[in-house]
C-alpha positions in Angstrom: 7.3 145.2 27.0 3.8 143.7 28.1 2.5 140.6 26.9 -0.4 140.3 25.0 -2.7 138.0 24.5 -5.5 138.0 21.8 -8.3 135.8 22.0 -11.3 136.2 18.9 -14.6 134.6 19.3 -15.9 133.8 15.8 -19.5 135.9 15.4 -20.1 135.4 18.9 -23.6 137.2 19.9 -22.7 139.5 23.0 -26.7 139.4 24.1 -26.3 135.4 24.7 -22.8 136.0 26.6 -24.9 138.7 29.0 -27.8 136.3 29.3 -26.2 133.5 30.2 -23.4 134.8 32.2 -26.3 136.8 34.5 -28.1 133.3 35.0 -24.6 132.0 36.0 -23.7 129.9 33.1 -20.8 131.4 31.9 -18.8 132.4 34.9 -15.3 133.3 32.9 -17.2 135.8 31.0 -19.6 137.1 34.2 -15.7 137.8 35.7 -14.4 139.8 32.6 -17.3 142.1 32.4 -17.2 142.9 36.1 -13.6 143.4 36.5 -12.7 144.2 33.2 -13.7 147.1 30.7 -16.3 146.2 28.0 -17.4 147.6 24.6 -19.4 146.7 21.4 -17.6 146.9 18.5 -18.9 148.3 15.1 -18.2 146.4 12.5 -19.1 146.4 8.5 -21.4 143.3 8.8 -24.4 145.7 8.0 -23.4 145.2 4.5 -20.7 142.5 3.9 -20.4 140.9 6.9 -17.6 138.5 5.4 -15.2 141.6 4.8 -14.8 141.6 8.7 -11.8 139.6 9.3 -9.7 141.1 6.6 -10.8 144.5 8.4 -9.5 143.1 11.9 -5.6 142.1 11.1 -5.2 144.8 8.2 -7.4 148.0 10.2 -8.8 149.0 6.7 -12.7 149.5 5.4 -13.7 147.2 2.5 -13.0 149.7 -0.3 -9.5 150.2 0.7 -8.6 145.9 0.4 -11.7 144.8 -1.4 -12.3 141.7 -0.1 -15.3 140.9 1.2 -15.8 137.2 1.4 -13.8 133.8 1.2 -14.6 134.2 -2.3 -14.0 137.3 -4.4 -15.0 138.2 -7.9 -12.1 138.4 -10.6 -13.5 140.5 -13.0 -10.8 139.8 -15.4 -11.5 136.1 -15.5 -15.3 136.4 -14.4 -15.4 134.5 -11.9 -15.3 133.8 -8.5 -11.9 133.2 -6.4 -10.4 132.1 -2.7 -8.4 135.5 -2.1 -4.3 134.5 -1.9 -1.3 136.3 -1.8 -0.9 135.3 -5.9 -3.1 137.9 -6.6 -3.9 139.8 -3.7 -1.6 142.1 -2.2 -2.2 142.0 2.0 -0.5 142.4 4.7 -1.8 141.2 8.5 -0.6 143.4 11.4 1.4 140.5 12.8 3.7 140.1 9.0 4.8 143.2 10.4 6.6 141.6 13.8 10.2 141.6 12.2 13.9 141.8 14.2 13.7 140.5 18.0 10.6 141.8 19.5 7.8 141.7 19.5 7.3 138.2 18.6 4.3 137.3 17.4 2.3 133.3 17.6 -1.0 133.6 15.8 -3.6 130.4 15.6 -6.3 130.1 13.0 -7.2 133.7 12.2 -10.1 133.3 9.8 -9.6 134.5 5.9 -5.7 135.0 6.4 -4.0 133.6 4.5 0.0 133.1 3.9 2.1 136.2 3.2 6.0 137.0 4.1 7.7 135.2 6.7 7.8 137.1 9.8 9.2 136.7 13.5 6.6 134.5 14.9 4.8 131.5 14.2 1.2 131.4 12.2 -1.0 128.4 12.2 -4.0 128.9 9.5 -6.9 127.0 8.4 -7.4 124.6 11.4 -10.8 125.0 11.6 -13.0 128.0 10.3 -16.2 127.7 8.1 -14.5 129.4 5.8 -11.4 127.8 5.1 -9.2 129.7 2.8 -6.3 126.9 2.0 -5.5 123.7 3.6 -3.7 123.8 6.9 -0.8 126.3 6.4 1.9 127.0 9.1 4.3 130.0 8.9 7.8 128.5 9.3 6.4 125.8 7.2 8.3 123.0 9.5 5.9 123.7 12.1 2.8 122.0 11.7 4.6 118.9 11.5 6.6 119.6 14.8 2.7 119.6 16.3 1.5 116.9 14.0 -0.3 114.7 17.1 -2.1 118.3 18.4 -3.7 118.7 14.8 -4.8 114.9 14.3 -7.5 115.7 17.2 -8.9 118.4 15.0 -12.5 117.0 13.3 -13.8 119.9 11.1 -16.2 119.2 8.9 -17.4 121.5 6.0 -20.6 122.7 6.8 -23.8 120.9 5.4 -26.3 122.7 3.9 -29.7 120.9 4.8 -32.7 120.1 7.0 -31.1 117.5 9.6 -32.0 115.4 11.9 -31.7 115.7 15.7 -28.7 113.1 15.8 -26.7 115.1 13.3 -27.9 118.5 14.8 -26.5 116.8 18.4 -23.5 115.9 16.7 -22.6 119.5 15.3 -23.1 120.5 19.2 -20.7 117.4 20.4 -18.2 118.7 17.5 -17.9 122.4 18.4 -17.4 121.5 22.0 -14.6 118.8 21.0 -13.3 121.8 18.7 -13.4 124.0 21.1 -11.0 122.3 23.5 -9.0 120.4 21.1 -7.8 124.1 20.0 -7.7 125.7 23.3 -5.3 122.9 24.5 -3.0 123.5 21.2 -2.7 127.0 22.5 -2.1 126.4 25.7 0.9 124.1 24.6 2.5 127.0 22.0 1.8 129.1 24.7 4.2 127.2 27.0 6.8 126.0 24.7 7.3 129.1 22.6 9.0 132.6 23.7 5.8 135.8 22.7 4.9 139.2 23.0 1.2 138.7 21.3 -0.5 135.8 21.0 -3.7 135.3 18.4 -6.1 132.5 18.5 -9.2 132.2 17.4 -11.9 129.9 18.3 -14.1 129.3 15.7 -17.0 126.8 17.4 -19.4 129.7 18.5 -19.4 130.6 14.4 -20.9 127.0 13.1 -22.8 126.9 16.3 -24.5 129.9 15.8 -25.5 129.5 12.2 -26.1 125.3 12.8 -27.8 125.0 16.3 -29.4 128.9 16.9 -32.8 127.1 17.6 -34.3 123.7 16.4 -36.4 124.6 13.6 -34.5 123.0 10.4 -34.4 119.5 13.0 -37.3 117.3 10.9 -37.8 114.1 13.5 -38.1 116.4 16.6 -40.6 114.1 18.6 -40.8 114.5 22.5 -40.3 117.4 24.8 -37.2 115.8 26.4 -35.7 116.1 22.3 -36.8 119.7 22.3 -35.2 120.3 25.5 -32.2 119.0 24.5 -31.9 120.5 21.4 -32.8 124.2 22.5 -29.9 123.6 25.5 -27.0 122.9 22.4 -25.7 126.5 21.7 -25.7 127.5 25.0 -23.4 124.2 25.8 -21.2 125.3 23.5 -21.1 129.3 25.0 -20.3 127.2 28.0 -17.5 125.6 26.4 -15.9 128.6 25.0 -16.1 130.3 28.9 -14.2 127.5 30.6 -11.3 127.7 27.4 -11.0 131.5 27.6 -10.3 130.7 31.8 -7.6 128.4 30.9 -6.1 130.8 28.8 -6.0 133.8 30.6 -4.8 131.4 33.7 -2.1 129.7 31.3 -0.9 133.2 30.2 -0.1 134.7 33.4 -1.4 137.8 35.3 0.6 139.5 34.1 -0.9 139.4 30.7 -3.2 142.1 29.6 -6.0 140.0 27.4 -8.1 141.4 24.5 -11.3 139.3 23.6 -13.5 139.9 21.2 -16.1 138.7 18.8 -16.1 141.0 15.1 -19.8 140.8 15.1 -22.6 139.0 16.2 -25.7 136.1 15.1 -28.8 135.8 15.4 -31.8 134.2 13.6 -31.6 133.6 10.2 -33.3 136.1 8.4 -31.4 135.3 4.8 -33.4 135.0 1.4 -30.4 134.8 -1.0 -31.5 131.8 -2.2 -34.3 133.0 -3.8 -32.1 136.3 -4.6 -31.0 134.9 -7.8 -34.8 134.1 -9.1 -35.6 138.0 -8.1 -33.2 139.1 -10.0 -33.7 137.4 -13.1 -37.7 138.7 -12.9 -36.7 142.2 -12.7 -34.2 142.1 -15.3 -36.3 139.6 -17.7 -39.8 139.9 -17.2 -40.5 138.7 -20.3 -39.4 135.5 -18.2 -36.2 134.6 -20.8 -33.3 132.9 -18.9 -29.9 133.7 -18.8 -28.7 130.7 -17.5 -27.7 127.6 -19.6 -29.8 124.5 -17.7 -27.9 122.3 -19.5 -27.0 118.1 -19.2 -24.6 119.2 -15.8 -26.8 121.1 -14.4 -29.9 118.4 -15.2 -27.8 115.6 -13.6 -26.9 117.3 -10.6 -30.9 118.0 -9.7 -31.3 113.6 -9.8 -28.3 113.5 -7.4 -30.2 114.1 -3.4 -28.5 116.8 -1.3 -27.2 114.5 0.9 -25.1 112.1 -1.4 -23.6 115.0 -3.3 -22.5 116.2 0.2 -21.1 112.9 1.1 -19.2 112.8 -2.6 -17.6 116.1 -1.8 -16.5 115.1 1.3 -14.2 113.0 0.0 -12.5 115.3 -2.5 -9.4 117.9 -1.2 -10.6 121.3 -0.3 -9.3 122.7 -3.6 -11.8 120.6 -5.8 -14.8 120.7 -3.7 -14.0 125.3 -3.6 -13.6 124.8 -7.3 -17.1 122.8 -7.6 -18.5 125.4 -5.5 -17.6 128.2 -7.5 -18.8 126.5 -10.9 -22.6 125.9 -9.5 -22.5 129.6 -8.4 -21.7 131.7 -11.4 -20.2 128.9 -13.9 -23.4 128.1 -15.6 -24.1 132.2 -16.8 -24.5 132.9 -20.7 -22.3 136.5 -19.9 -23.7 137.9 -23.1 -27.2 138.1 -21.9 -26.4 138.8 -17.7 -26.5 142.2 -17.2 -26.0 142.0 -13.6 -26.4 138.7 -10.9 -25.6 137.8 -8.1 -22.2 137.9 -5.7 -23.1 134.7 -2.3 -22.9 137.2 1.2 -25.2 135.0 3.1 -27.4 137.3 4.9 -26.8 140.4 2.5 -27.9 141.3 -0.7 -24.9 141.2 -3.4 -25.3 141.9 -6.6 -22.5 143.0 -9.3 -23.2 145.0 -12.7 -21.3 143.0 -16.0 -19.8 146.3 -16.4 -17.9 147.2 -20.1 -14.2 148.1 -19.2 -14.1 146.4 -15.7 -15.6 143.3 -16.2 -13.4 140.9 -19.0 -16.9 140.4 -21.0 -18.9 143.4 -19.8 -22.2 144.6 -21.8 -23.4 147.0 -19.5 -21.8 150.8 -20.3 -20.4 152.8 -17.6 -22.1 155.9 -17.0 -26.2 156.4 -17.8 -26.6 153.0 -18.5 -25.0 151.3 -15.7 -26.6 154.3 -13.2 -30.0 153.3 -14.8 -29.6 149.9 -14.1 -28.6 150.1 -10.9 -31.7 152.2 -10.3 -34.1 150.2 -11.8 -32.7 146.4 -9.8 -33.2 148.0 -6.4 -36.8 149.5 -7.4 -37.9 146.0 -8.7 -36.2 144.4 -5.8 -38.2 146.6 -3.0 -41.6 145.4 -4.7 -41.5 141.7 -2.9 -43.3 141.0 -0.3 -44.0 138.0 1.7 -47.6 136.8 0.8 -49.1 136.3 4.0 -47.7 139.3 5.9 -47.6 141.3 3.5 -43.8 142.9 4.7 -41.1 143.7 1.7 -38.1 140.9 2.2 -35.5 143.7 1.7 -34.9 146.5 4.0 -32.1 148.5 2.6 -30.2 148.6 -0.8 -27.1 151.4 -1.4 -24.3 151.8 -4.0 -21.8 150.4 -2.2 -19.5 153.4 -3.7 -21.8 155.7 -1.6 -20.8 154.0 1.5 -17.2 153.0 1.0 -14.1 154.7 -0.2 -10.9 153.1 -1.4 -9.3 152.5 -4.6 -10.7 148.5 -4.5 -14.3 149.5 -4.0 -14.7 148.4 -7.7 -14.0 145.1 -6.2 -17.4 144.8 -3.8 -20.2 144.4 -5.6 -22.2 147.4 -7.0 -25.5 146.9 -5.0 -25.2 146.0 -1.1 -28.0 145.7 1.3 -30.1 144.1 4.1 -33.3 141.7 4.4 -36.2 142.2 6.7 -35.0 141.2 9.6 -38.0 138.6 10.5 -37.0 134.8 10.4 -37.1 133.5 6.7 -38.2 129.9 7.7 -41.6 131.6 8.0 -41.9 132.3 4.6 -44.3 130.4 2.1 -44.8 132.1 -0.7 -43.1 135.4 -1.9 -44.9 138.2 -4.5 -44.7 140.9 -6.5 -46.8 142.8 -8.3 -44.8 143.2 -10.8 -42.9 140.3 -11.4 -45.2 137.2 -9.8 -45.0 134.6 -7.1 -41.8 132.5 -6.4 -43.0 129.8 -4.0 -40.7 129.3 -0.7 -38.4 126.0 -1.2 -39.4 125.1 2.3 -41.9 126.2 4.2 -41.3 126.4 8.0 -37.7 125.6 7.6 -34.1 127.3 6.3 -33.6 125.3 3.1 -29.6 125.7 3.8 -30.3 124.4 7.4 -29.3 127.7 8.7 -31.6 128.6 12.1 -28.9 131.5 12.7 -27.1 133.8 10.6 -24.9 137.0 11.1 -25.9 140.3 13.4 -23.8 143.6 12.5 -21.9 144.3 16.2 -19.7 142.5 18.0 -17.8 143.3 21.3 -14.6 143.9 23.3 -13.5 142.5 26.7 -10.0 143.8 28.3 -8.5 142.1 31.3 -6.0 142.3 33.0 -4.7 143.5 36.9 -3.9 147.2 35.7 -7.7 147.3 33.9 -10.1 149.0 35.5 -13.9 147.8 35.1 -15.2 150.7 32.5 -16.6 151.1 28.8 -14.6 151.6 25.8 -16.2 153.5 23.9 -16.9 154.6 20.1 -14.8 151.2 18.9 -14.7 149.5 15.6 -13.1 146.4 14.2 -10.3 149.0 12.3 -9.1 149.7 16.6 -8.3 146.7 17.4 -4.6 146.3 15.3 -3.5 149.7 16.4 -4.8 149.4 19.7 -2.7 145.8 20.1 0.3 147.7 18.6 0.0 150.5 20.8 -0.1 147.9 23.9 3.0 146.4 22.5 5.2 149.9 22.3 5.1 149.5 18.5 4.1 152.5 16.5 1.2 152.6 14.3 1.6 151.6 10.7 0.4 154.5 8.0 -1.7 152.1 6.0 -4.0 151.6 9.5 -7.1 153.2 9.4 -8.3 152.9 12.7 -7.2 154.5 16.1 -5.9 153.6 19.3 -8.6 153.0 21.6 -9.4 154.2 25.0 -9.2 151.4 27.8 -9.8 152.8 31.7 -6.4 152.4 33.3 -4.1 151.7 30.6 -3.4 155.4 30.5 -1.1 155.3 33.8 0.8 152.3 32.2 3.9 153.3 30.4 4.8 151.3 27.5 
């Protein structure tokens, strides 16, 4: 049996990798297209970008597993959820590794999340910006038995603000750090344990990408040595992810036939779903009556700046601080007067019908009235505009039952779509004809601090000395568990909806 080795590059944008390994920057990856074959991968980011890692490691479309973010809607409770194997039924590609080969080590796979005991080791929730549990190893002794490796990891949750160029520096210094702190922890499992596959994900590119894209949310930016320095970060941390992905293919032999890949891309930040909640509520009340309780919570929290609450949080365990999360998102709706609202996808439009018979206190009856509905949220969504350029903010809406099938599509939520995709720190005022104005929070900036945000394709490298330099073609996120089980001798699981993809010369290697 080959050896395999699997390394994913968190919403790493392919058109920066080709930039900056043609000006020489990034030599690893300059070698892997030349030699190597190459090919974008589709992915399902053009509507819920955050279902994409469950898509990878179970090679199933949204509808069929339903999740579609690090938070999922629980109808039956009404509310919001981290997805777990309590109520979730799942299984990763790798739980399926049982008896004496192959045998599987997998490192801080986004959105997985603990499931049966299988012959390998798992490492989960290191670092990701979505962190599903606390760290989690898979037999459990193990993360103790690397207790010293994990010390070095510095992750910290993500801060949703304007910052300054110091802290925007320091998210650069971080991701680099990151970036070799887990590198070198693979390296060593790498060495000291006996594997078919190995699975590790570096996550840096991901916060990068959203954090340091360019250095318009950076409010003290003074001298052109500061914008220099600032518009060189992400590509310093593209250059960090190059040199780790050469000591891992060097640490794994060449023998080794590599996969890496990136589910889908980033580019500039082009979310309004922070105003999507204020839309909604015109087009379903335009009488102006609220459906959301601003009561003595909710007052207190607006004295309390951005930047303290952030530092309180900090200090509370990951549980608490998800749990706080979820409250401010949906906690504060009065259910019998919310028709529909809003489900968080970052750069997608979300939005969930309170559905009678699917949702525990649903007003909304299926049929007619819930078709009617659906009908008249995305007409009164299409009809704002951004007051200066006069362009509509949202570029596509669908039933999401009209584009994915599965018997958990009731899971997603009702209406999906896209934004305009022209930068949203432009913005300064937003109108409708119909419904009024809503003023920008704030103008020239991202008010979540966000220059970058999620692109819809990602990409595919294969290397390795019997891989001839060609393109894969007609590949999706679904391929890439079949095709790793297919490289490994192991046949393909019925539940896997994707194929076994086409790499030049791996058809005169027998398995």
């Amino acid at each position: 049996m080959r050896r395999v080795l699997v390394i994913g590059l968190d919403t790493a944008e392919y058109s920066l990798i080709e930039k900056w390994s043609n000006d020489g920057s990034l030599p690893i990856f300059k070698e892997l297209l030349t030699k190597g074959s190459f090919g974008l991968l589709e992915s399902y980011a053009s509507y819920l970008p955050g279902s994409n890692w469950y898509s990878f490691y179970l090679s199933q479309q949204p509808g069929v597993h339903g999740l579609y973010s690090h938070f999922s809607w629980r109808a039956e409770k009404m509310k919001t959820e981290t997805p777990s194997s309590d109520w979730v039924s799942v299984s990763p590609f790798w739980s399926q590794f049982h008896g004496g080969t192959p045998r599987g080590l997998v490192i801080n796979v986004p959105n997985a999340f603990m499931t049966s005991p299988f012959n390998g080791i798992e490492l989960l929730s290191l670092a990701s910006d979505h962190m599903m549990t606390s760290l989690q190893s898979n037999p459990k002794y193990y993360s103790a038995r690397i207790a010293k490796e994990l010390k070095r990891i510095h992750y910290h949750e993500e801060k949703y603000d304007i910052v300054t160029l110091k802290e925007f520096l320091q998210t650069r210094d971080e991701m680099i750090e990151l970036t070799h702190t887990l590198k070198d922890l693979s390296i060593r499992m790498m060495l000291d344990e006996v594997w078919d596959v190995m699975i590790t994900v570096l996550p840096a590119v991901h916060r990068a990408g959203h954090r340091l894209w360019s250095n318009t949310n950076i409010r003290d930016i003074k001298t052109q040595a500061e914008k220099d320095e600032s518009s060189d970060a992400l590509k310093q941390v593209y250059i960090a992810s190059d040199r780790a992905i050469g000591e891992l293919l060097k640490a794994a032999g060449e023998d080794c036939i590599s996969l890496i890949f990136s589910t889908h891309g980033m580019t500039h930040n082009h979310s309004r779903e922070v105003i999507l909640p204020e839309m909604l509520h015109r087009v379903l009340n335009p009488n102006g009556k609220r459906t959301v309780e601003t009561g003595f919570l909710k007052r207190i929290r607006g004295y309390i700046p951005l930047s303290l609450r952030h530092k309180i949080k900090a200090l509370l365990p990951l549980s608490v601080r998800k749990k706080i999360t979820l409250f401010w998102r949906l906690g504060l709706l009065d259910w019998r007067k919310t028709p529909a609202f809003v489900l968080p996808l970052e750069v997608r439009v979300g939005i969930r019908i309170n559905l009678k018979g699917r949702e525990a206190r649903g007003i909304v009856s299926p049929g007619g009235e819930y078709e009617e509905l659906c009908q008249v949220i995305m007409k009164g969504l299409k009809t704002f505009i951004d007051a200066d350029t006069g362009k509509p903010l949202i570029k596509e809406l669908v039933l999401a039952k009209d584009v994915f099938e599965g018997e958990r599509v009731g899971w997603l939520p009702d209406i999906v779509g896209s934004w305009n995709e022209d930068s949203a720190a432009e913005h300064r005022l937003i109108v409708s004809p119909e419904y009024g104005n809503i003023p920008w929070p704030t103008p020239g900036h991202n008010p979540e601090g966000r220059s970058g945000n999620h692109a819809n394709i990602g990409f595919l490298m294969v290397h390795g000395k019997e891989i001839l330099p060609g393109e894969i073609r007609d590949a999706h996120i679904i391929d890439l568990a079949p095709t790793i089980f297919s490289l490994l001798g192991k046949d393909i699981s019925p539940e896997m909806q994707g194929k076994v993809l086409e790499i030049p010369g791996l058809q005169k290697i027998s398995s």
